[in-house]
VOLO-706153 format. One record per residue: y, z, x of N, C-alpha, C in turn. Coordinates in steps of 0.001 Angstrom, whole numbers, padded with zeros to 6 digits, always signed. Each point is the difference from the previous one (the first is absolute). Example, Ala and Ser with C-alpha at 12.3 -4.5 7.8 and 13.67 -1.06 7.14 Angstrom:
2
-005690+007800+013190+001190+000000-000890+001200+000000+000900;+001050-000720-000350+001190+000060+000820+001090+000730-000770;
END
This chain:
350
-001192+000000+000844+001192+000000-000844+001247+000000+000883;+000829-000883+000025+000815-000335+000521+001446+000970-000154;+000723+000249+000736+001559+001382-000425+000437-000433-000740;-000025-001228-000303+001345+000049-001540-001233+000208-001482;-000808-000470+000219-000977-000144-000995-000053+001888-000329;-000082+000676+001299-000719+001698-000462+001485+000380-000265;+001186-000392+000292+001374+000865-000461-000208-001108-001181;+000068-000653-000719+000016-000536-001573-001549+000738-000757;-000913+000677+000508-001127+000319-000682+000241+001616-000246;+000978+001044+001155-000262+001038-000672+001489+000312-001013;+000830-001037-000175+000852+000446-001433-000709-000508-001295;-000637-000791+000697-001317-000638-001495-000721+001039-000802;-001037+000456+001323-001154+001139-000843+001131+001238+000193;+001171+000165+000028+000753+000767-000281+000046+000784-001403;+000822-001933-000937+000337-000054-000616-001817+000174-001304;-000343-000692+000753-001649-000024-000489-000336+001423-000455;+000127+001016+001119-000339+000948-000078+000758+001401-001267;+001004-000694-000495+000669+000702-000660-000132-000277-001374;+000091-001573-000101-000759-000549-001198-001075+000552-000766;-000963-000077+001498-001215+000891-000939-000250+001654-000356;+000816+000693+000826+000608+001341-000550+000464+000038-000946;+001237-000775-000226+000597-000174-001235-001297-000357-000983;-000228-000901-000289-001040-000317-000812-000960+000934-000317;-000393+000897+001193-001205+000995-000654+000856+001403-000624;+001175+000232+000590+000895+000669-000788+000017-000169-001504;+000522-001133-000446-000154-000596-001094-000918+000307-001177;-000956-000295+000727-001549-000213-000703-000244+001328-000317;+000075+000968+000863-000222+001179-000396+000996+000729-000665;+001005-000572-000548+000068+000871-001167+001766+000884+001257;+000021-000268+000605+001312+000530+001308+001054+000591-000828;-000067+001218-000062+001760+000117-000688+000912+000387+001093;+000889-000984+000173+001134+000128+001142+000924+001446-000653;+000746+000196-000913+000363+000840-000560-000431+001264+000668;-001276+000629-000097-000765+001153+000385-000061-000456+001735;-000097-000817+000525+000405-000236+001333+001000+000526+000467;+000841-000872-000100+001651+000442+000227+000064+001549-000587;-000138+000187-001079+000050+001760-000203-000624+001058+000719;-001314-000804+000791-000214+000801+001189+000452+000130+001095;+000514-001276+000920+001201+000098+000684+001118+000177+000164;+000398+000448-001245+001192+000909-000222-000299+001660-000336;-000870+000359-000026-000482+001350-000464-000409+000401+001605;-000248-000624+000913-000350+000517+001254+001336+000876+000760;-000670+000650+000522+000796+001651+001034+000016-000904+001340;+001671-001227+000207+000142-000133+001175+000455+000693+001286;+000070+001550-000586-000092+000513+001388-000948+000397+000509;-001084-000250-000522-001645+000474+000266-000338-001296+000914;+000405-000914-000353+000067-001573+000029+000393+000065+001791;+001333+000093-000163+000320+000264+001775-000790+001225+000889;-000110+001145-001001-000855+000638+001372-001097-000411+000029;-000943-000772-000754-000998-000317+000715+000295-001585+000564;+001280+000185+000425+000080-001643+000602+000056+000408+001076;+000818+001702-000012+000069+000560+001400-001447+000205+000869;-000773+000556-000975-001508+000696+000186-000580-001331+000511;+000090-001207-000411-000432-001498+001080+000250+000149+000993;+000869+000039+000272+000932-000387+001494-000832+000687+000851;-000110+001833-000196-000279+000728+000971-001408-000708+000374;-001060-001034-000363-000725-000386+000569-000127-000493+000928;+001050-000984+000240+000418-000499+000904+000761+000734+001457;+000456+001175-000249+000067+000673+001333-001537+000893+000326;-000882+000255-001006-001422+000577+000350-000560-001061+001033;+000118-001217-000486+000017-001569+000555+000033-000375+001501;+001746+000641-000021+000260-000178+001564-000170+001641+000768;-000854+000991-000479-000027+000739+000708-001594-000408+000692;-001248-000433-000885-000808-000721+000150-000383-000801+001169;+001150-000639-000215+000558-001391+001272-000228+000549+001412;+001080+001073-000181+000469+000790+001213-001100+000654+000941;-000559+000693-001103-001208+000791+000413-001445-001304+000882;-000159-001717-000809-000543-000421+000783+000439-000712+001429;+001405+000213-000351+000626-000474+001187-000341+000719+001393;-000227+001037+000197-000150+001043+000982-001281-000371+000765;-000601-000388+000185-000779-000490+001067+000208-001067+000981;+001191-000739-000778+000075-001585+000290+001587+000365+000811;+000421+000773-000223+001513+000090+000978-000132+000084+001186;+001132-000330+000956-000561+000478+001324+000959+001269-000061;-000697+000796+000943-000031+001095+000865+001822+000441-000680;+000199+001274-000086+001778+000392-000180+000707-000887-001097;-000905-001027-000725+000221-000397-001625-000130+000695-000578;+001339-000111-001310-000769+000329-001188+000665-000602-001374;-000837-000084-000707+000610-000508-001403-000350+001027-001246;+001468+000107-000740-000069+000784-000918-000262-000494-000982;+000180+000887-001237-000647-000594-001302+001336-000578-000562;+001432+000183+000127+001064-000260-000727+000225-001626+000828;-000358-000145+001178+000201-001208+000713-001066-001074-000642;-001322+000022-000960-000689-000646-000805+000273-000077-001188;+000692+000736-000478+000604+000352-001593+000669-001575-000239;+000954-000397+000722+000792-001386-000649-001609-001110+000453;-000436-000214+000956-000899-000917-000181-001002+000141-001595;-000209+000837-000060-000692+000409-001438-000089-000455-001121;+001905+000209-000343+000537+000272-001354+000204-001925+000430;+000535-000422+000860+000444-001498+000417-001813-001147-000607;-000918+000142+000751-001069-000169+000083-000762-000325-001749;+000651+001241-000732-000770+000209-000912+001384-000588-001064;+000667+000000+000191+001437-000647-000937-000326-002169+000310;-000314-000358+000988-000731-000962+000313-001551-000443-000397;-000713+000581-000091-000991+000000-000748-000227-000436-001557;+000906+000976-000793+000553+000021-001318+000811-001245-000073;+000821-000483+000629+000838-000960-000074-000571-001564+000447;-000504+000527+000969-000450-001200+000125-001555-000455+000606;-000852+000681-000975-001488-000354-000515-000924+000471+001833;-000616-000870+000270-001416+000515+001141+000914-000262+000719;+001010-001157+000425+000745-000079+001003+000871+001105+000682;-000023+001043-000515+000915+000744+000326-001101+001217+000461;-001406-000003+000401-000829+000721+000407+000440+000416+001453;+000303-000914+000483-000061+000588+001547+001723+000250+000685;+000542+000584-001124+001355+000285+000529+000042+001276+000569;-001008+000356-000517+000536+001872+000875-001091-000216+000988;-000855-000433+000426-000398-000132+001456+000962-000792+001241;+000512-001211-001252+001169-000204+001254+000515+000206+000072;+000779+001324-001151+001217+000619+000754-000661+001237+000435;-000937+000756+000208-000166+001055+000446-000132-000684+001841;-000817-001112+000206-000079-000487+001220+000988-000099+000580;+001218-000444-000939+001470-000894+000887+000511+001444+000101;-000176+001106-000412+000920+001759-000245-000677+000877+001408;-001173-000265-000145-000515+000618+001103-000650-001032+001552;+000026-000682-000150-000267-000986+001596-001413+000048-000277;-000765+000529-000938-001858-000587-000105-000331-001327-000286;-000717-000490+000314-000273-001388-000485-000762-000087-001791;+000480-001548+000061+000263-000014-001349-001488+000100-001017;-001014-000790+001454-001801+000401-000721-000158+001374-000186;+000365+001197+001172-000170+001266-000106+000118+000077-001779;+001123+000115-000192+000782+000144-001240-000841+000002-001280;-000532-001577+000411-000401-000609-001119-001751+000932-000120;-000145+000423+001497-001888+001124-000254+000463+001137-000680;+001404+000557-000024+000647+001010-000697-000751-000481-001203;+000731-000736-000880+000228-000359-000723-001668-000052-001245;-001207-000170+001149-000779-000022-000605-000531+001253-000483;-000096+000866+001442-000251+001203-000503+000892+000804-000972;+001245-000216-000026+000687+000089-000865-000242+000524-001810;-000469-001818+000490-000538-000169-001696-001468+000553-000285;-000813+000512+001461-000966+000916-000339-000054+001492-000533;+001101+000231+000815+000565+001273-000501+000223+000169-001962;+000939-000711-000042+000046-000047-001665-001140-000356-000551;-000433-001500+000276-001267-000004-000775-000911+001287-000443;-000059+001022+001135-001418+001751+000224+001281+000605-000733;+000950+000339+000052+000763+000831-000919+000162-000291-001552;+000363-001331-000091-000521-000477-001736-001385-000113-000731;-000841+000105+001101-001474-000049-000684-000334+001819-000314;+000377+001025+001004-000580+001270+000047+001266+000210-001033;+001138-000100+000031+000598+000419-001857-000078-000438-001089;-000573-001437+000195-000586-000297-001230-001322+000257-000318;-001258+000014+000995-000914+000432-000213+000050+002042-000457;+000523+000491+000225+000353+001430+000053+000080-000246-001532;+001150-000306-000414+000671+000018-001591-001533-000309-000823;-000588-001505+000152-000934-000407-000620-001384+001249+000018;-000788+000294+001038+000004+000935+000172-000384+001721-000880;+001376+000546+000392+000061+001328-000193+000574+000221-000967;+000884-001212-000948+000518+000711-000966-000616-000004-001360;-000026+000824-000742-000098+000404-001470+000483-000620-000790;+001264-000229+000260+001233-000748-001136-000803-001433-000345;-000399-000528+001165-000234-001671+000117-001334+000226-001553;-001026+001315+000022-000793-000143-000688+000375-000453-001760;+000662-000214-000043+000639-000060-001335+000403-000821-000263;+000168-001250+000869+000610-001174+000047-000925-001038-000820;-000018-001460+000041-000817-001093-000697-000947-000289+001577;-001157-000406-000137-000510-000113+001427-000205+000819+000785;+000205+001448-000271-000273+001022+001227-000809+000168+000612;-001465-000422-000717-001225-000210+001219+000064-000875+000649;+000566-000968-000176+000399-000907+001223+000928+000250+001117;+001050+000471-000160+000514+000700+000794-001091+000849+001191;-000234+000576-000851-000672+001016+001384-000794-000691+001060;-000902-001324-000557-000471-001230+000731+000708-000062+001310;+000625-000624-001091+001375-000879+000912+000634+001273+000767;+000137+001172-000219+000427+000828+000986-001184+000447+001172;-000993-000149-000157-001299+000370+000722+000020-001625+000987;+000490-001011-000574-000120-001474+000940+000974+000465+000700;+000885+000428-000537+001106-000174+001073+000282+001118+001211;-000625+000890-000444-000317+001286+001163-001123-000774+000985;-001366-000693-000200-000774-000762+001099+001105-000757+000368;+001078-000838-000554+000529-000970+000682+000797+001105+001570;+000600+000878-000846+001150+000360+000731-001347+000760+001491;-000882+000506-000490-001394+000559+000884+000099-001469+001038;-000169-000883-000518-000467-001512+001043+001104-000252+001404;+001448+000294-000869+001368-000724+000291-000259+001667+001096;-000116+001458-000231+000245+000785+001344-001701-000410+001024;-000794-000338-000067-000921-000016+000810+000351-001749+000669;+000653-000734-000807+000467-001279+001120+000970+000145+001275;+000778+001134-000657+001045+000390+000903-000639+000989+000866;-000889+000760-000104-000738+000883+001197-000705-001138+000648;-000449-000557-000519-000964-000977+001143+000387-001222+000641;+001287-000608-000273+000914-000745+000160+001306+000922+001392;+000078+001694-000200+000573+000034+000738-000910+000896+001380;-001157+000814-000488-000838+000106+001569-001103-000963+000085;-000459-000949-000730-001302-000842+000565+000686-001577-000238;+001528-000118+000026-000089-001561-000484-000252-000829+000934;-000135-000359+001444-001173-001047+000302-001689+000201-000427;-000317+001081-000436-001850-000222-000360+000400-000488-001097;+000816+000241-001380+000419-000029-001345+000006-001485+000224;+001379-000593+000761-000253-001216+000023-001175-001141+000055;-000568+000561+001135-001249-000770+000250-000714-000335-001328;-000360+001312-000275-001149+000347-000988+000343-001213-001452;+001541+000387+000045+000783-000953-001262-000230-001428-000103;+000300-000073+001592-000171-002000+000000-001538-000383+000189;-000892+000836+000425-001166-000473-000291-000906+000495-001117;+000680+000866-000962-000369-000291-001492+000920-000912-000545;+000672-000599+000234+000580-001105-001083-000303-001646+000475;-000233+000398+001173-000361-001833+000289-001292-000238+000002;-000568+000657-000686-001032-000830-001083+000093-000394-000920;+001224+000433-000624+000719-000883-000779+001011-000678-000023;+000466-000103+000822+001115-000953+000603+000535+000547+001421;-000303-000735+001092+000458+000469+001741+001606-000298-000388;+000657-000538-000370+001255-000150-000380+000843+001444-000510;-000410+000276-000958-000167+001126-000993+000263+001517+001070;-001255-000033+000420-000125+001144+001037+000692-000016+000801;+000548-001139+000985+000978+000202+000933+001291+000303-000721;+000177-000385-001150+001162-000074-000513+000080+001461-000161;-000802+000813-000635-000304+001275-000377+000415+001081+001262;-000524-000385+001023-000543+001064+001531+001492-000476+000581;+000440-000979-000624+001591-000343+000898+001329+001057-000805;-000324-000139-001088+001119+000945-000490-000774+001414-000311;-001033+000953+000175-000353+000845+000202+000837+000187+001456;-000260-000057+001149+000668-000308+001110+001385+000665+000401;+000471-001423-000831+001481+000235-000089+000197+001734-000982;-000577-000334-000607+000565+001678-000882-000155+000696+000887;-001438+000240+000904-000137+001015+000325+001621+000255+001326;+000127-001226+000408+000938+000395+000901+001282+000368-001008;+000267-000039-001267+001199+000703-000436-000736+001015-000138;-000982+000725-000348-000138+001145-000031+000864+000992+001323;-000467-000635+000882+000206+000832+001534+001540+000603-000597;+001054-000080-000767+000808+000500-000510+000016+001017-000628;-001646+000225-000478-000280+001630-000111-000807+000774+001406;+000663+000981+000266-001090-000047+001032-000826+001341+000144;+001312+001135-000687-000494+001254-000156-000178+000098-001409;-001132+001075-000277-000428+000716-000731+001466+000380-001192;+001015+000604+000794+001221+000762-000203+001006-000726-001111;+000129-001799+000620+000315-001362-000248-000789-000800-001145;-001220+000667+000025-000759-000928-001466+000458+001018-001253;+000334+001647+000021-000165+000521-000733+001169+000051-000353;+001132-000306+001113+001427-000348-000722-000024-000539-000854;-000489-001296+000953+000250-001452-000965-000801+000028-001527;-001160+000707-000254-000559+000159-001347+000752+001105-000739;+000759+001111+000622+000589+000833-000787+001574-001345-000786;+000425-000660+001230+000812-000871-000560-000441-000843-001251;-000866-001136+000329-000575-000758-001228+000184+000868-001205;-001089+000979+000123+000268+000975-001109+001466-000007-000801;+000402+000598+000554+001943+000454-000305+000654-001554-000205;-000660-000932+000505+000804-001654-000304-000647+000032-001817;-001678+000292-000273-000031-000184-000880+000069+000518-000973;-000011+001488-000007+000631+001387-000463+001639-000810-000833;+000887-000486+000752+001382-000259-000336-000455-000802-000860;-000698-001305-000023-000098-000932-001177-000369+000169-001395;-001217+001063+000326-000647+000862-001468+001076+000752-000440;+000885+000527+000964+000968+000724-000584+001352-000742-000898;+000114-001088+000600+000855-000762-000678-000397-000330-001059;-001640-001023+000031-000418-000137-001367-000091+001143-001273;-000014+001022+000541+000275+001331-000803+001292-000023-000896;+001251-000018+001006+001060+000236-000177+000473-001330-001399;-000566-001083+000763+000551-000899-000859-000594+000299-001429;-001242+000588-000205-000377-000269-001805+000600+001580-000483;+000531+001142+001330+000634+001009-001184+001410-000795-000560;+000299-001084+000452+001623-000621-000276-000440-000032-001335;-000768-000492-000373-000472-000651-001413-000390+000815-000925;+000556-000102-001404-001036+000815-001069-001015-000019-000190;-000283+001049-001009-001580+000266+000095-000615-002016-000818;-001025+000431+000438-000764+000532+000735-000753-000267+001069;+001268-001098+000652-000128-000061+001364+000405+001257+000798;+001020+000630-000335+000231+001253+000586-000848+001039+000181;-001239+000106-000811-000722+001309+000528-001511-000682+000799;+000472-001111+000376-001296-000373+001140+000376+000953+001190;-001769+000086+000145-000120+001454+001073-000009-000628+001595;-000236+000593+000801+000144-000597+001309-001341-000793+000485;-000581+000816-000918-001820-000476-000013+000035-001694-000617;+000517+000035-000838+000196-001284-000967+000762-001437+001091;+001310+000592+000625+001153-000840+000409-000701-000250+001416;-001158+001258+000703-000977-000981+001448-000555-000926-000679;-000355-000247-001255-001263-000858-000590+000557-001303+000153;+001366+000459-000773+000986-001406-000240+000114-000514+001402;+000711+000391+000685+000343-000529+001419-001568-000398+000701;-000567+000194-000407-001666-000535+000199+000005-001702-000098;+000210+000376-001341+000076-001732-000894+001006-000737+000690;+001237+000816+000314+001162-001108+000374-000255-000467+001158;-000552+001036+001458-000299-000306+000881-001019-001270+000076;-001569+000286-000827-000477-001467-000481+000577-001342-000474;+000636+000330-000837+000839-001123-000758+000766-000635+001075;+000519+000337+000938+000703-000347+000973-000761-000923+001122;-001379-000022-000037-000756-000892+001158-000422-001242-001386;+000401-000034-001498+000097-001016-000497+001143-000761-000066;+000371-000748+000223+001576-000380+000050-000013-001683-000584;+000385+000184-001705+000670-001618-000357+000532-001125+001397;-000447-001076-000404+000417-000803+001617+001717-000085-000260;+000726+000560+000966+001078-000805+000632+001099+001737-000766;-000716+000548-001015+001083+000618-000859-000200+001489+000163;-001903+000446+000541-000251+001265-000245-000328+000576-001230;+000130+001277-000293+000077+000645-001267-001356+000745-000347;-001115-000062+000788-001115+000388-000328-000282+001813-000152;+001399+000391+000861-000176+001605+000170+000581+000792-001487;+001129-001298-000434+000673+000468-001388-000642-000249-001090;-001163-001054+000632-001169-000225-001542-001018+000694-000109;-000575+000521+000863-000854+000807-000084+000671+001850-000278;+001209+000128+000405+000252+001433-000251+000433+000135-001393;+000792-000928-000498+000571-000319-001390-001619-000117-000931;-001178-000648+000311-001264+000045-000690-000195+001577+000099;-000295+000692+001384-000814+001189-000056+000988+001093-000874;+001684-000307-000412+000495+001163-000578-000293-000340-001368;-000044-001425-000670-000161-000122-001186-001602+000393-000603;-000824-000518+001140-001670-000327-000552-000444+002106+000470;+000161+000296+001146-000313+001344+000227+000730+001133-000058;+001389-000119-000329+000493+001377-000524+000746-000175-001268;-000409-001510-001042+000767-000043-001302+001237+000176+000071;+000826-000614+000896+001335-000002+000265+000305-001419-001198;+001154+000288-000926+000205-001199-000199+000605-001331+000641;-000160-001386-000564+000363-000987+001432+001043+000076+000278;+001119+000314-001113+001400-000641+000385+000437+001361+001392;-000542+001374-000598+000358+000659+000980-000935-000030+001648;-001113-000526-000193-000658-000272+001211+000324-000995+000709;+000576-000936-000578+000799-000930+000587+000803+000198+000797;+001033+000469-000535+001015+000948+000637+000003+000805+001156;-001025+000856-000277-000279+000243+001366-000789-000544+000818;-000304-000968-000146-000955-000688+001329+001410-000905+000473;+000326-000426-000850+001616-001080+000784+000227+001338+000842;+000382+001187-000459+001224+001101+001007-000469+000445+000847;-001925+000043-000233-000516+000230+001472-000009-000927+001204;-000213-001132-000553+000009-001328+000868+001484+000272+000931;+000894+000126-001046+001247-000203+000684+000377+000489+000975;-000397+001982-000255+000215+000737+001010-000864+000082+001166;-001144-000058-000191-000770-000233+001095-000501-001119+000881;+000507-001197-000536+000028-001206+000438+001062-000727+000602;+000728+000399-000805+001845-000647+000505+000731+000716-000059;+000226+000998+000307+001068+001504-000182+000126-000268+001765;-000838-000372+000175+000308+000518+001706+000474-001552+001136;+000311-001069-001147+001320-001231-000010+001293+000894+000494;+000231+000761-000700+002004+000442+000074-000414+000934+001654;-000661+000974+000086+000281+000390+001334-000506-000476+000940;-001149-000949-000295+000028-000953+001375+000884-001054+000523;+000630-000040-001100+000968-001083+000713+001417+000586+000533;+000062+001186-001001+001106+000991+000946-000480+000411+001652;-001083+000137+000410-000466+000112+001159+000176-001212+000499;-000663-001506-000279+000496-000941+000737+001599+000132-000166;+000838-000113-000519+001379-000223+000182+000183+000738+000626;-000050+001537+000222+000117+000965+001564-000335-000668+000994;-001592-000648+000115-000433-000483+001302+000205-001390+000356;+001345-001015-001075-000120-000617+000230-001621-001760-000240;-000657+000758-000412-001241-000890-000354-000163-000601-001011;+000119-001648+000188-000243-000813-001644-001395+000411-000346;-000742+000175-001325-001351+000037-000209-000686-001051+000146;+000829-001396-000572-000919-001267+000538-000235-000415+001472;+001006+000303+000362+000038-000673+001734-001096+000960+000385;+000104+001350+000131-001214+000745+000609-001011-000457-000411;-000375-000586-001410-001611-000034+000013-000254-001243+000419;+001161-000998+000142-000429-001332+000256-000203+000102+001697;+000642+000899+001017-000398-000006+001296-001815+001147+000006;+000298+000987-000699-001268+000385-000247-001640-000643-000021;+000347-000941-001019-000791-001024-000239+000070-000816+001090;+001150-000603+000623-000420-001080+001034-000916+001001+000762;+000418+001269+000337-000525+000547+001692-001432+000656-000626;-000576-000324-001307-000825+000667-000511-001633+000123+000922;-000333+000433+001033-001423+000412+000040-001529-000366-000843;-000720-000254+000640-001339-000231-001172-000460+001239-000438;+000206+000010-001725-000295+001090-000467-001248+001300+000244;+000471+001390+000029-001329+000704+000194+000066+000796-001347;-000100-000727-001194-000548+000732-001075-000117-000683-001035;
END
């Protein structure tokens, strides 16, 4: 597909995409009226502090950073957590704005801030997203789990399933990382010659980015440093449940008396909904959370609606206005960075 062809295709399934919202709106019966009366009945100062309660993720974020930075400095370095804070909020205001392209802005500006190279960055980056990945599975598996409340729900024996899969998953995801970080040349081996019996391609491909991780691992190195960095994840995802909290007390009942037990469940779904994504437009995290408040806690639509737009907003694009107040401090366009980003981009390790 040629550049003018994909910039004329995503205002298309844009427009596509709204059509058929609209339309199933429609069909079902939509009263805009009771909509709008819910977005006017919302507590916008509940609204901003949990826009505030976002943000602080993002310095849990760059304290994270900091903490894997410390192996990789030389000697009488050091980097703080407030010196990662604008790459962060910049990084992730780019992201939101401007789709996958804007993935590797805070490795290149954490690289161009501190003199590391820009692959280092980018092995950050994986473990990174390992980190969150083991912190969103052990609080969502926890909630699914241990709580009571969930028993009462539509589906609750499934739940517990699905909370029992996802505790082996999160079991799999810490024993890759133990054996990935004291046995990863046997791990490797062992990897590429179980898979190239089914494809020698496959396996090298496999034992090559095993590899590479393991060398971003070397960014953890102490004991002291993994338990930071997981007390962090934690507290990154601690702030989000908390926001999703904050945002449905804005709302009347009876979105307002969802329990905290209820609002991990939700942020469950949204987090899922979010690895579905409409082509070119997104929306999969607001369709699936807007389903799980209407179909599993009998929220009505116009007001579940409502709040899945205000969650989207705040936790998705709330963090547009201060990243770009950070680039205008530092001087940094968001496009130009990701477009040198991208040129100097590395072969991916994740």
């Amino acid at each position: 597909m040629t550049g003018s062809v994909r910039k004329a295709a995503v205002p298309i399934l844009f427009v596509l995409a709204l059509a058929l919202v609209g339309w199933k709106l429609h069909t079902s019966h939509f009263e805009w009226a009771a909509f709008w009366a819910a977005c006017r009945s919302v507590d916008w100062r509940l609204l901003l502090l949990a826009t505030l309660i976002l943000w602080t993720n993002f310095l849990f974020r760059a304290a994270r950073w900091a903490v894997f930075l410390r192996p990789t400095l030389p000697p009488g370095h050091r980097v703080t957590t407030w010196q990662l804070v604008g790459p962060q909020f910049i990084g992730f205001a780019g992201l939101a704005a401007l789709g996958r392209i804007g993935e590797l802005i805070r490795p290149y500006l954490v690289s161009r801030r501190t003199g590391l190279s820009f692959p280092s960055q980018i092995a950050v980056v994986a473990v990174d997203r390992v980190f969150d990945l083991g912190a969103f599975l052990l609080l969502f598996a926890g909630d699914l789990l241990l709580s009571n409340q969930l028993k009462t729900l539509p589906f609750s024996d499934k739940f517990r399933l699905f909370g029992v899969a996802i505790a082996a998953l999160w079991l799999l995801l810490a024993l890759f990382l133990l054996l990935t970080t004291y046995a990863g040349d046997p791990f490797t081996r062992v990897l590429r010659g179980s898979l190239s019996h089914i494809s020698a391609k496959a396996g090298a491909t496999v034992a090559d980015r095993v590899l590479q991780f393991k060398d971003g691992l070397n960014t953890v190195r102490s004991a002291g440093d993994f338990l930071l960095a997981a007390l962090l994840s934690l507290l990154t995802w601690g702030s989000i449940a908390l926001t999703y909290l904050v945002v449905c007390r804005a709302f009347p009942s009876p979105l307002h008396e969802l329990t905290a037990s209820y609002v991990i469940l939700l942020l469950g779904f949204s987090v899922v909904g979010g690895l579905v994504q409409l082509p070119g437009v997104g929306g999969g995290a607001q369709v699936l959370t807007i389903t799980a408040l209407t179909v599993l806690f009998k929220i009505p639509k116009e007001l579940a609606t409502s709040a899945g737009i205000l969650l989207w907003v705040i936790t998705s694009m709330s963090v547009i206005v201060p990243g770009l107040l950070f680039a205008r401090a530092e001087q940094v366009s968001l496009r130009s960075v990701a477009r040198q980003s991208t040129a100097t981009e590395p072969q991916p390790v994740y």
